[in-house]
C-alpha positions, 0 to 999 in steps of 0.5 A: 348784647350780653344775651346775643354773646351767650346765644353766640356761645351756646351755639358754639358750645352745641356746635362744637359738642356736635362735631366732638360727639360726630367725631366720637361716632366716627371713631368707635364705628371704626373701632367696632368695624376693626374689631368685626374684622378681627373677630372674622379672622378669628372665625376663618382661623378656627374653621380651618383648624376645624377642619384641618382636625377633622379631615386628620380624624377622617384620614385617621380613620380611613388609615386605620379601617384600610389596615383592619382590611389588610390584617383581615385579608391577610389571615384569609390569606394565610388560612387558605395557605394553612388549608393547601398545605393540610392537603398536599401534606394529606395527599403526599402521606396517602402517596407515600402509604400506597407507595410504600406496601410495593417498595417494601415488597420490592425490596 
């Protein structure tokens, strides 16, 4: 009797540390499936913080080589402006000395 009562118990004990060790299983599954998780989000946040920086350095970028660009045409600009005016000051002196022998005659 005694032997059937401790193969009973023994059975209960393997039976209920089955379930207690498929419990524990079940929740560190879980456990680990949230914590993917968390660590997915994570990976998601830090590549679009990644990404939002490079896409700040690139329009950064982008902002300063277009105002490099506008300075550069700029003085293109301007010294073609400076070469007009070199030549039309030039042109306007050669007037005013072929003018100016007659109009000195003349008066």
């Amino acid at each position: 009797v005694r032997l059937a009562e401790n193969l009973r118990k023994e059975g209960q004990r393997k039976s209920m540390h089955v379930k207690d060790r498929a419990y524990q299983d079940n929740l560190n599954e879980q456990v680990f499936v949230k914590h993917q998780e968390k660590q997915r989000a994570q990976a998601a946040e830090t590549a679009t913080v990644d990404q939002w920086r490079r896409q700040q350095m690139e329009s950064w970028h982008t902002a300063e080589e277009a105002t490099t660009l506008r300075k550069e045409r700029a003085a293109q600009e301007q010294e073609s402006h400076n070469l007009k005016t070199d030549e039309a000051a030039k042109l306007y002196r050669l007037k005013q000395l072929s003018v100016s022998p007659s109009v000195t005659a003349a008066e």
